[in-house]
C-alpha positions in Angstrom: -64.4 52.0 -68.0 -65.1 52.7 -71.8 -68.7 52.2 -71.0 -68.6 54.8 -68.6 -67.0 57.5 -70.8 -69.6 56.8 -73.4 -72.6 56.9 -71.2 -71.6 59.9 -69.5 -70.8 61.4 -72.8 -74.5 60.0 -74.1 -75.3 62.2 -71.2 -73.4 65.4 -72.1 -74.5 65.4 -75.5 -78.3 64.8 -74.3 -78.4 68.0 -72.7 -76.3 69.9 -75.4 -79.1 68.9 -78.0 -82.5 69.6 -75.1 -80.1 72.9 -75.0 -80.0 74.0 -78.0 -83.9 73.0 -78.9 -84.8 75.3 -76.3 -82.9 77.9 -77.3 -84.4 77.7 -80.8 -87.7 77.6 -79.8 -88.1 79.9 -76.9 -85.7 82.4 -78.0 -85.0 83.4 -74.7 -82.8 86.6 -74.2 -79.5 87.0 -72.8 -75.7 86.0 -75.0 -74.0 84.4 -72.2 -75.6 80.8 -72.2 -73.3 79.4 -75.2 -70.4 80.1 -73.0 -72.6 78.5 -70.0 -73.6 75.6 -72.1 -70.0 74.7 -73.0 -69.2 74.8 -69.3 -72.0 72.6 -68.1 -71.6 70.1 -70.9 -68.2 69.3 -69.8 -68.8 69.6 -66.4 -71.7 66.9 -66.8 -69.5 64.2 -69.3 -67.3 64.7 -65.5 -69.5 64.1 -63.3 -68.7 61.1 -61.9 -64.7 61.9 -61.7 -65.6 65.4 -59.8 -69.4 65.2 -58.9 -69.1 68.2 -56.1 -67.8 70.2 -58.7 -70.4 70.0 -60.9 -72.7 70.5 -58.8 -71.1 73.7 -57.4 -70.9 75.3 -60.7 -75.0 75.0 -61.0 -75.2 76.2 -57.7 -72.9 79.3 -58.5 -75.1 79.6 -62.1 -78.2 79.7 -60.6 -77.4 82.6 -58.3 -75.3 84.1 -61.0 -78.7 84.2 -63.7 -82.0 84.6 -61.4 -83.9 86.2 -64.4 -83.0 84.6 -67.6 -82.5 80.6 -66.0 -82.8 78.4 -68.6 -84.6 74.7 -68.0 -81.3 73.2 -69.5 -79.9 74.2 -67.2 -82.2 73.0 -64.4 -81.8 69.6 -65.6 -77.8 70.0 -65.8 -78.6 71.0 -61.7 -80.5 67.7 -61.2 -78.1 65.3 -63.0 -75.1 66.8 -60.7 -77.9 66.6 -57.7 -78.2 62.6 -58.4 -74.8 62.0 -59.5 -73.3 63.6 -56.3 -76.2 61.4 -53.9 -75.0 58.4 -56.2 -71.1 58.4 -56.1 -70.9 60.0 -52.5 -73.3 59.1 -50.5 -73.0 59.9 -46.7 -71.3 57.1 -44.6 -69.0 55.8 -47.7 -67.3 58.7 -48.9 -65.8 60.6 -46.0 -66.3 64.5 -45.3 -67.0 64.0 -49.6 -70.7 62.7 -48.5 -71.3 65.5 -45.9 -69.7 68.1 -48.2 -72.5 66.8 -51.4 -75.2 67.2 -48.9 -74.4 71.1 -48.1 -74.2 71.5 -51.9 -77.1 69.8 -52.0 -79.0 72.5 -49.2 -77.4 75.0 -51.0 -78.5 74.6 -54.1 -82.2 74.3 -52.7 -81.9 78.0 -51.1 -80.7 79.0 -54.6 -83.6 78.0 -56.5 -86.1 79.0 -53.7 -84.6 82.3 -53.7 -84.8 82.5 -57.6 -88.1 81.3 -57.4 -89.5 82.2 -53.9 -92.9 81.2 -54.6 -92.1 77.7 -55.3 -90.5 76.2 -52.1 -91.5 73.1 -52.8 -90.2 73.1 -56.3 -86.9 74.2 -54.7 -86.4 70.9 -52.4 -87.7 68.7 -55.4 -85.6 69.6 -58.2 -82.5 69.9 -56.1 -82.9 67.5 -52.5 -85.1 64.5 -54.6 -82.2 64.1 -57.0 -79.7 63.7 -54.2 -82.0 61.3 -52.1 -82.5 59.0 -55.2 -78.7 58.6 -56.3 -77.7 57.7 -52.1 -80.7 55.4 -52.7 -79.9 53.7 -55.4 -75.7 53.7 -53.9 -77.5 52.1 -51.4 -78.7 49.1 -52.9 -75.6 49.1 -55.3 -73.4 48.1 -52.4 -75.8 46.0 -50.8 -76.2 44.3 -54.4 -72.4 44.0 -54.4 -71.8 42.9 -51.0 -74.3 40.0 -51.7 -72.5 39.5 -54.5 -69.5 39.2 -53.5 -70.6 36.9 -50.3 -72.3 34.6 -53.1 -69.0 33.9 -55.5 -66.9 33.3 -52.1 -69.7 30.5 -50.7 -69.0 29.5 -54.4 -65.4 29.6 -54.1 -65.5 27.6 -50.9 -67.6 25.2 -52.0 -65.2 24.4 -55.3 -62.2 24.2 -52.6 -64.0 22.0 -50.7 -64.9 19.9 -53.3 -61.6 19.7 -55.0 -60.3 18.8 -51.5 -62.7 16.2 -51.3 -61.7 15.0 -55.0 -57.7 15.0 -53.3 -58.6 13.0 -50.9 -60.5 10.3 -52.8 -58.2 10.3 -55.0 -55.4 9.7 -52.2 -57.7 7.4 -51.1 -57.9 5.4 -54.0 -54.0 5.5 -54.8 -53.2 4.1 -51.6 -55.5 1.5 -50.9 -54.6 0.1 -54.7 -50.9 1.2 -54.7 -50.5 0.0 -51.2 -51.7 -3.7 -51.8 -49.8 -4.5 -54.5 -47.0 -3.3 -53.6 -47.2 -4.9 -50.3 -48.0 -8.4 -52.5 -45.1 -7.9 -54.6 -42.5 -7.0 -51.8 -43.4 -9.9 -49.3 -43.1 -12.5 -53.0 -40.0 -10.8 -53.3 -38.3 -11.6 -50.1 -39.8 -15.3 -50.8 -38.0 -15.1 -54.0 -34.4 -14.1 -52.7 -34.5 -16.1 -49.8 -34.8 -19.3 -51.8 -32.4 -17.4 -53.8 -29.9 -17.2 -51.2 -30.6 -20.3 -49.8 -29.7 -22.1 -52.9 -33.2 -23.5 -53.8 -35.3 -23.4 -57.0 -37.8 -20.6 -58.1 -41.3 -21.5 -58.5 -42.3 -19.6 -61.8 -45.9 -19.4 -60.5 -44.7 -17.0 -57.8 -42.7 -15.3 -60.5 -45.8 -14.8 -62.4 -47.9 -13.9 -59.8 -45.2 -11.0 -59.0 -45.3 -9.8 -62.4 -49.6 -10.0 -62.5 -49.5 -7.6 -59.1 -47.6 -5.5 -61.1 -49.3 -5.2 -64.1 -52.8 -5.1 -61.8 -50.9 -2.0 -60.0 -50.2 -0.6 -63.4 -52.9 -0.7 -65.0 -55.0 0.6 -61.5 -52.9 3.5 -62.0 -53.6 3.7 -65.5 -57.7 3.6 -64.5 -57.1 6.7 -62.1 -54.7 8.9 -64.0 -57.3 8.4 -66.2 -60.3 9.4 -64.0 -58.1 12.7 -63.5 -57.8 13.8 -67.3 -61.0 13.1 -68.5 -60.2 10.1 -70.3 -63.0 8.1 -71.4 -61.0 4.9 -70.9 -60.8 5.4 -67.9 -64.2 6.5 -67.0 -65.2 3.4 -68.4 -63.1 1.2 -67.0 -65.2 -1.6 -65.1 -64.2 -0.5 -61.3 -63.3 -3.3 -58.5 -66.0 -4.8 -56.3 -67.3 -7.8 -54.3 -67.3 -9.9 -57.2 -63.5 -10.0 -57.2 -62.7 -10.8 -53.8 -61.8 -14.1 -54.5 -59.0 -12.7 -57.0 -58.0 -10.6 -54.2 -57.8 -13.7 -51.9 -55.8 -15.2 -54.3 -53.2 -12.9 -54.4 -53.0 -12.5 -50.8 -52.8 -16.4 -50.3 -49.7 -16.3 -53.1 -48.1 -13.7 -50.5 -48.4 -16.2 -47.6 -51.8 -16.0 -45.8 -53.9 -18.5 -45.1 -56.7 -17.0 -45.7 -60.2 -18.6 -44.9 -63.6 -16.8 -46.8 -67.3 -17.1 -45.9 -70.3 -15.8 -47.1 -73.1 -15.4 -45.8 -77.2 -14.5 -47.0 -77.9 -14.1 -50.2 -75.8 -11.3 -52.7 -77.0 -7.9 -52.8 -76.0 -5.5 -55.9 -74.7 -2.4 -54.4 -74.3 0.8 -56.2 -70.5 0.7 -57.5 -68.8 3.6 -55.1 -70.4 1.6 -52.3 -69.6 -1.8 -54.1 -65.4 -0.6 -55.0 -66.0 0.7 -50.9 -65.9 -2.5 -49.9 -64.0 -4.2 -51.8 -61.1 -1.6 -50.7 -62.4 -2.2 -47.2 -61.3 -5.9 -47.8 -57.9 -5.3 -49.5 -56.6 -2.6 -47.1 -57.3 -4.9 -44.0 -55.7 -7.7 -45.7 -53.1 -5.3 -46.6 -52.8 -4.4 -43.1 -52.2 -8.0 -42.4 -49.7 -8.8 -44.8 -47.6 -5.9 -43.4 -48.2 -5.9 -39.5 -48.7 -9.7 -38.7 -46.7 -11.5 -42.0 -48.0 -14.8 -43.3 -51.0 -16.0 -41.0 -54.4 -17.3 -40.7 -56.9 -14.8 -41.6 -60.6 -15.4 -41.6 -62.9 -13.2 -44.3 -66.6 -13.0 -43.8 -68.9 -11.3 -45.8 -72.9 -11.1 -44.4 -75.5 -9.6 -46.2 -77.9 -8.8 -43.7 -81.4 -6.4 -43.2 -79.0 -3.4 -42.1 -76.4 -3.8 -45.0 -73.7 -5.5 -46.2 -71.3 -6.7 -42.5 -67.4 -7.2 -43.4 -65.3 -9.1 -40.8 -61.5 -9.8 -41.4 -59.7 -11.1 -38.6 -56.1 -12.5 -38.1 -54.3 -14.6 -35.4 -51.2 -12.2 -35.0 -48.3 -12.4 -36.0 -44.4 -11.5 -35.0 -45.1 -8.0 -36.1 -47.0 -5.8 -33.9 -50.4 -5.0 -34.5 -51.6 -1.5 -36.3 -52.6 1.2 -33.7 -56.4 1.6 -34.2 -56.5 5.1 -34.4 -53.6 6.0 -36.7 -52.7 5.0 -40.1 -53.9 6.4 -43.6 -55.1 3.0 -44.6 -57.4 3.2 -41.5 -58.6 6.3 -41.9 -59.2 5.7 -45.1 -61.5 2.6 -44.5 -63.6 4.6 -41.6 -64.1 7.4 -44.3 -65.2 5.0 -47.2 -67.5 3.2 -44.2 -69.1 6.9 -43.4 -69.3 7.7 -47.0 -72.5 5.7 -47.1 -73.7 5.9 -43.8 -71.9 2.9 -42.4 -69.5 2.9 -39.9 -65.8 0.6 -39.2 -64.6 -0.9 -35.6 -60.9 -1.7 -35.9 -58.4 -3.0 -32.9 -56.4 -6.0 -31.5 -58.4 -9.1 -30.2 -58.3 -10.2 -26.7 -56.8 -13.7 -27.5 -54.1 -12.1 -29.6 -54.1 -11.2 -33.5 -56.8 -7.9 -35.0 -59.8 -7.6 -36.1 -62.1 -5.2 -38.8 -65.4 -4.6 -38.7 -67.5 -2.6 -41.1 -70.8 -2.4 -42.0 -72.1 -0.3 -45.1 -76.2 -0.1 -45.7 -78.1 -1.9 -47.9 -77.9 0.7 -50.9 -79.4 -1.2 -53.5 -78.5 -0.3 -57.5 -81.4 0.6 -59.4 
C-alpha cells in the first residue's frame, strides 16, 4: 500500500513540475490555472481510489478552458484516461466499467470540439489511454489467475507429499512397532505361564525379551529421528535382507519353527527397496505370530531375472487366518511391493495355514 501512495504521489508531483515548466516557458495567458493545477494534482495522487472522478474533472476542464488549454493538462486527461481503463475495466467492475467508458466518449467529444480539426487527435489522446490500462487489467488478472492456479498445484503437491511422508512413516512405525511388540508379548505369556505353573525361567528368554525391547527402542529412536532432522538418525544404517536371519531368530525365540531358503545368487538392492523387503518379511511373520501362534513357517527368498521373489508360508494355526484384503500390516506390504513396481499376493492355502507372495524388481544399487 505504501508503494502505491508514493508512486502515485511520484505521479502527482511529475505533472506539478512538467506544469510549472510550461508555464515558465510558454508564458501562456489566463490566472486561473494555479487554482486548476492544485485541483488536478490532487485529483491525480487519487486516481486509483476515485479514477471516474478524476477523469470527470478533465472532462469538465476541458470544456470549461477551450482557448487557453494547457498540455499539462492534457496529460493530467490521459493519466485519468489510463487509470480509469486500468482499475475498471468493463466486465470486472460493475456499471463502474461502463460508466469509465462514457467518460471516456465524453472526453473524446470534448477535445474534438476544442480542437475540431484534429479528430483523430481527440480519440488518441483520450480513447488510446483507456484501451491500454483495460489492456494491461487484462493481463494483470490473467497474470494473477495463473498465479494463483500455480501456488495451489504447489500447495497440493506439498499436501500430497506430506501425506505421503504420514503414511510412510505410519508405515514404518507399525511394521517395526508391531513385530516387536508382538515378540515381546507372545515371550511374555511363555514367561508367566511357567510362572504360574511353578516352573523355572530360562534367562535366555528373559534376555531375548529385553533385546526386542531395546531393538523397538532404539527403531523408534532411528525414526523420531528421521522426523527432526537429526543426523543420527539419517545415518543410522537402515534394516535389510542382510538381517533376516536376526529376524528369524527372534521369531524362533517367540515360538515358530521357522524354516529359511535362499535361493540364486545375492543381489544388492537400493536400501528403500532393500528395508522393503525386509519389512515384507517381518510383517508376514508378524502376521503369523499373531493369527496362527507358534507353527511351522517356511521363508524363501529367490533372486531371480524379474527381481527379488519372497515366499512366507505357515501351516495354520488355532487362530484364524488374516483376511486378505483388510489389515494395515497388509496394506502396508502391497504399498511397499508397488513402491518399486512389484506387486504382493496374500491369502489362505488350500491345505490349511497362509501364504505371502511378493516380488520387488531387480533394482540394482549403483
Amino acid at each position: 500500500m505504501r508503494s502505491r501512495w508514493r508512486v502515485d504521489l511520484g505521479v502527482a508531483g511529475g505533472l506539478v513540475a512538467f506544469a510549472l515548466a510550461e508555464e515558465a516557458v510558454v508564458r501562456m495567458p489566463g490566472g486561473w490555472w494555479p487554482v486548476a493545477l492544485a485541483v488536478v494534482a490532487v485529483l491525480v495522487a487519487l486516481r486509483r481510489t476515485i479514477p471516474l472522478v478524476a477523469l470527470a474533472a478533465s472532462c469538465v476542464q476541458a470544456n470549461l478552458v477551450q482557448v487557453d488549454y494547457r498540455l499539462w493538462q492534457l496529460a493530467a486527461m490521459i493519466i485519468a484516461a489510463y487509470t480509469v481503463g486500468r482499475e475498471r475495466p468493463i466486465g470486472r467492475s460493475g456499471w463502474q466499467g461502463y460508466a469509465g467508458l462514457g467518460l471516456t466518449l465524453a472526453t473524446a467529444v470534448t477535445l474534438w470540439r476544442v480542437a475540431p480539426e484534429d479528430p483523430m487527435g481527440a480519440l488518441f489522446f483520450s480513447v488510446s489511454p483507456w484501451v491500454l490500462g483495460v489492456a494491461f487489467a487484462y493481463q494483470h488478472r490473467q497474470s494473477a489467475d495463473a498465479a494463483a492456479a500455480r501456488a495451489a498445484i504447489r500447495e497440493q503437491r506439498v499436501r500430497e507429499a506430506v501425506m505421503e511422508e504420514r503414511v510412510r512413516i505410519a508405515r514404518e512405525l507399525h511394521d517395526m512397532v508391531a513385530h516387536s511388540v508382538t515378540v515381546m508379548v507372545i515371550q511374555a505369556g511363555v514367561v508367566r505361564r511357567r510362572l504360574d505353573a511353578g516352573l523355572d525361567v530360562d534367562g535366555e528368554l528373559l534376555r531375548s525379551i529385553e533385546s526386542s525391547g531395546r531393538d523397538a527402542v532404539g527403531e523408534l529412536r532411528r525414526t523420531l529421528g528421521l522426523l527432526r532432522g537429526d543426523d543420527g538418525g539419517a545415518t543410522a544404517a537402515p534394516v535389510g535382507l542382510d538381517r533376516l536371519d536376526e529376524l528369524i531368530a527372534q521369531v524362533r525365540e517367540a515360538g515358530l519353527t521357522v524354516t529359511v531358503k535362499r535361493e540364486g545368487p545375492p543381489v544388492a538392492l537400493l536400501p528403500a527397496a532393500d528395508l522393503s523387503a525386509y519389512r515384507i518379511v517381518q510383517e508376514a511373520l508378524t502376521n503369523v505370530l499373531k493369527h496362527a501362534g507358534p507353527t511351522r513357517v517356511t521363508v524363501e527368498v529367490r533372486y531371480a531375472a524379474d527381481g527379488v521373489h519372497l515366499h512366507v508360508r505357515d501351516r495354520g494355526g488355532t487362530a484364524p487366518a488374516p483376511v486378505a484384503s483388510g489389515g494395515q500390516g497388509l496394506i502396508g506390504m502391497r504399498e511397499r511391493a508397488a513402491l518399486f513396481g512389484g506387486e504382493l499376493t496374500a491369502g489362505p492355502q488350500p491345505g490349511g495355514g497362509y501364504a505371502v507372495h511378493a516380488r520387488l524388481p531387480a533394482l540394482v544399487a549403483a
